[in-house]
N, C-alpha and C positions, 0 to 999 in steps of 0.2 A: 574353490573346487568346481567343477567344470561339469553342470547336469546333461542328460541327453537325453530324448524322446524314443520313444521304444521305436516308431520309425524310424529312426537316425541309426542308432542302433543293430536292429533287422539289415538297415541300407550297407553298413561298414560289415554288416558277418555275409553279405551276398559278394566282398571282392574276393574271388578265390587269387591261391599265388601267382599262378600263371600268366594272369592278366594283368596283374597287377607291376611285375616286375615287366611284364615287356610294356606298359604304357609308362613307368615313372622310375623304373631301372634297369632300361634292358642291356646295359655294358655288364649286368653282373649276372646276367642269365647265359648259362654254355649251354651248345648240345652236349648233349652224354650219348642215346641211343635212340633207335626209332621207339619216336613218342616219349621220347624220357630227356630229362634237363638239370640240371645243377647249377650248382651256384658259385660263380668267381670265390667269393669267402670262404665258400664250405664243402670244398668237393665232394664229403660222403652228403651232402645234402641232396638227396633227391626228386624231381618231380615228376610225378606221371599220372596217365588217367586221371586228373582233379586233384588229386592225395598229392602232399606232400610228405616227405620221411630224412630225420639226420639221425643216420646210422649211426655214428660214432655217439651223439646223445644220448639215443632211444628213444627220440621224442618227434611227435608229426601231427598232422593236422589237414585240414584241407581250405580253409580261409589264410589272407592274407592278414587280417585280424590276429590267429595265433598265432603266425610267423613273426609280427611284430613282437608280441609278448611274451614269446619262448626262446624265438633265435634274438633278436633285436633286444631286447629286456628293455621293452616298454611297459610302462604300465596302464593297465586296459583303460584309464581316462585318455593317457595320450596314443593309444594306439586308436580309438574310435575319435579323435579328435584328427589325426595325420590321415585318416579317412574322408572323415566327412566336409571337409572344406573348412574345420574350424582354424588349419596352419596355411589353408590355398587351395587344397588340393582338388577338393570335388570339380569343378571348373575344368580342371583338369581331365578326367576321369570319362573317357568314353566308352561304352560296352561295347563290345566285337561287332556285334549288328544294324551299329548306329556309327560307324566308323564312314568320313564321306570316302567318294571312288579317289579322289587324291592323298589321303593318309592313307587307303591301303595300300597306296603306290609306293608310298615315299617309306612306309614299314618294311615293303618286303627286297630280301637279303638277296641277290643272286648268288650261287656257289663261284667260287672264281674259276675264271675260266685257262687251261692249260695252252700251252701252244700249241699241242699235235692233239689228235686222236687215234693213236694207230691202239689205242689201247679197248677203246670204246669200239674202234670199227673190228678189231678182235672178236672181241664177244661177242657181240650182236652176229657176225657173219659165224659162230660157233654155233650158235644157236639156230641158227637154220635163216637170217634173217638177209633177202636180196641187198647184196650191194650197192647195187643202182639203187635203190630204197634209201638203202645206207647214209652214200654219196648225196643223196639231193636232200634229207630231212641234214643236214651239217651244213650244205653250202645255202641252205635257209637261215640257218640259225636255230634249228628247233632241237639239233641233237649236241650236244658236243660235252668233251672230258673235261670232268674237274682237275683241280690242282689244288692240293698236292697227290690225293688218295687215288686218283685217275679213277673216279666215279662217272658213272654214264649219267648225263644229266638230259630230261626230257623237258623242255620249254614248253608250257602253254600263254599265248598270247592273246590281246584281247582285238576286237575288229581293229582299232590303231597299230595293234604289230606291237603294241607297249609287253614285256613281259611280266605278267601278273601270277604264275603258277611255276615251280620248277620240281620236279622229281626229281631223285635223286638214288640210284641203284648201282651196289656194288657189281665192281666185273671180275669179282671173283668166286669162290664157292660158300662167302660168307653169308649169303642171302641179305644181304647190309640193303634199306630201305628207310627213305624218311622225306618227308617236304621240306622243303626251305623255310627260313624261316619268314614269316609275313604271307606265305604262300594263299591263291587265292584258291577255290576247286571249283570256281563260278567259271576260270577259265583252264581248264586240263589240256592236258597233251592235246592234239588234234590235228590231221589235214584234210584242210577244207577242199573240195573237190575244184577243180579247174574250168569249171561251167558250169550253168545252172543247173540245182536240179533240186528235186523235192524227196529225196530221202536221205537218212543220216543212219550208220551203223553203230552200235554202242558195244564196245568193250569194257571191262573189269583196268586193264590196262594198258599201258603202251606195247611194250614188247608180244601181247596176244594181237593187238593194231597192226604193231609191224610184219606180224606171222602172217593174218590175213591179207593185208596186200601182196607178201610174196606170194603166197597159193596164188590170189590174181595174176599177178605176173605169169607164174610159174604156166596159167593153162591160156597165156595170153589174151587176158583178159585187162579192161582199162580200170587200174587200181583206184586211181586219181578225179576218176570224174564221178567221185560219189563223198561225201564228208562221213571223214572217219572219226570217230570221238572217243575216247579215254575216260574213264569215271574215275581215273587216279587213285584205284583201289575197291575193293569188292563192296556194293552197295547192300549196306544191310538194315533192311528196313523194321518199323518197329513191330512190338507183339502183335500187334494185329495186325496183319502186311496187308489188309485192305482199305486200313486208312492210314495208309505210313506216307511220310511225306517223299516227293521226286528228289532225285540228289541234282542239288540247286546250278550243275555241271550243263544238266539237262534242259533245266526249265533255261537257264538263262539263255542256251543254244537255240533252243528252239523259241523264242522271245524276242531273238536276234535275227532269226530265218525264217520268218512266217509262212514262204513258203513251203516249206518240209511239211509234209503230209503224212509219212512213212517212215517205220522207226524198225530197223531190223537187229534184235536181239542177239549178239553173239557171248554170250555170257559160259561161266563154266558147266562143267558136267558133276557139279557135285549141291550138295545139299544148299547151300550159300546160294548158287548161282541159278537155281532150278527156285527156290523162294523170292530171291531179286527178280528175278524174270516175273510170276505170278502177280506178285506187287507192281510192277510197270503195266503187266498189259491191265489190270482189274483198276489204276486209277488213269490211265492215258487212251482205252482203248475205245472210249467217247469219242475221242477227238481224235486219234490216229488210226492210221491202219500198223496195227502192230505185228510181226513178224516175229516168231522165236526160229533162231537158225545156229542154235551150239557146234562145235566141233563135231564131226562126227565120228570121233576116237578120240583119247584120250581126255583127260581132265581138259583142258584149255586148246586155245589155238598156238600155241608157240608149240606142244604137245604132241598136238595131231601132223603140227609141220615138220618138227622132226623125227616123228614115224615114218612120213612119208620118206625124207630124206636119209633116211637109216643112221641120223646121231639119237644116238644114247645119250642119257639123260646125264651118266656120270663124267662123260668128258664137258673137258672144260675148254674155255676159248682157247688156249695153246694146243689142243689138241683137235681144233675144228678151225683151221687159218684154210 
């Protein structure tokens, strides 16, 4: 019989599922939904937020320890032994934060890519978003339709042009949202300006990036000679938002551009967006000059864009060509 140290131990109840199936079984890990996963075996198996749940059981858990021993019917000697290196496996076993810059490469999934986009250029121009815009983020490579579900997917690349980051948003009225998998958020949506220059705009996400460069446009203004950045989702910092940490989109951008001095906040107009903002200028405003500049109507900028443009919130891109 096979003893283990309470560090050993402690070490095999810290693999949660998540990690664990995408480093030593990711062919049996599906997407299900944003932030949510299942399991090739067992489709009412669920995973989300850490917790995992088999519906059809009644039984769940949040280590890859119990999944062993509930789903697997292992027994806890050989479930903390498939752990900890006593069958190979530790060796194996890299946590998320220690992963080098070539395994995040080689982990992460592009969506595939469709032959057209008239589906994606739909939407987007439904949504109030310039075509010219449109046309040049696609003939980049940063925008373009999935296949088969014709999801708009938004590239973020790393200074090599490697795609390290992909969003993923429905173009319909599903509100359908999720990263790719292996996605990285060190590098997000973004267009880097066309000349030098020393300030960077930050959004909540693409589609409010895209909203704001058409206003530029729209008052002919030069969209393009400023870097626009993406946080790939609303930054929410922790309980005490004056020592929450930068969302890592950020630091690595501005680590990359040392020049940037100026950091102009376009976040939302609601509770989330008004506390993100507090939390940036109270830990960055040492070292930058920090700008809060929200929409100035509605919740976001895609919002305020289609105020301007008098679309209504409820049509949809067949109804905004």
């Amino acid at each position: 019989m096979a003893y283990f140290t309470q560090d050993q131990i402690a070490k095999a109840k810290e693999i949660d599922l998540l990690s664990y199936l995408q480093h030593y079984n990711p062919e049996e890990l599906l997407y299900d939904s944003r932030n949510s996963y299942k399991t090739r075996s067992h489709d009412s198996l669920k995973i989300s937020n850490g917790m995992w749940y088999w519906f059809s059981r009644g039984i769940g858990g949040k280590t890859a320890l119990e999944y062993l021993i509930q789903v697997e019917q292992f027994t806890f000697t050989e479930a903390v032994s498939h752990l900890i290196n006593q069958k190979g496996l530790e060796k194996k076993y890299i946590p998320k934060q220690e992963l080098t810059e070539k395994e995040k490469i080689d982990r992460f999934v592009l969506p595939v890519k469709s032959n057209d986009n008239y589906k994606v250029i739909a939407y987007l121009h439904g949504r109030g978003i310039s075509k010219n815009i449109i046309d040049e983020c696609i003939n980049k490579g940063l925008i373009y339709q999935e296949y088969p579900r014709n999801n708009v997917v938004f590239l973020g690349l790393d200074d090599n042009n490697i795609p390290r980051y992909a969003g993923v948003r429905g173009t319909n009225s599903s509100r359908y949202m999720h990263d790719a998998y292996g996605s990285d958020k060190a590098y997000s949506f973004k267009l880097k300006a066309i000349k030098d220059t020393n300030i960077v705009h930050l959004f909540e996400g693409a589609i409010d990036l895209l909203s704001y460069a058409t206003l530029k446009e729209m008052n002919n203004e030069q969209w393009d000679e400023e870097h626009l950045l993406s946080l790939a989702g609303v930054y929410s910092p922790g309980k005490d938002i004056f020592n929450s940490k930068i969302p890592k989109t950020v630091t690595n951008f501005l680590k990359n551009n040392p020049n940037v001095d100026t950091i102009i906040l376009h976040f939302d107009n609601d509770e989330a967006g008004r506390i993100a903002t507090k939390a940036i200028q109270h830990s960055l405003s040492d070292s930058y000059k920090i700008i809060d500049d929200p929409p100035k109507s509605g919740k976001d900028f895609n919002k305020y864009l289609c105020n301007i443009l008098g679309i209504k919130e409820k049509n949809s891109y067949e109804n905004c060509k």
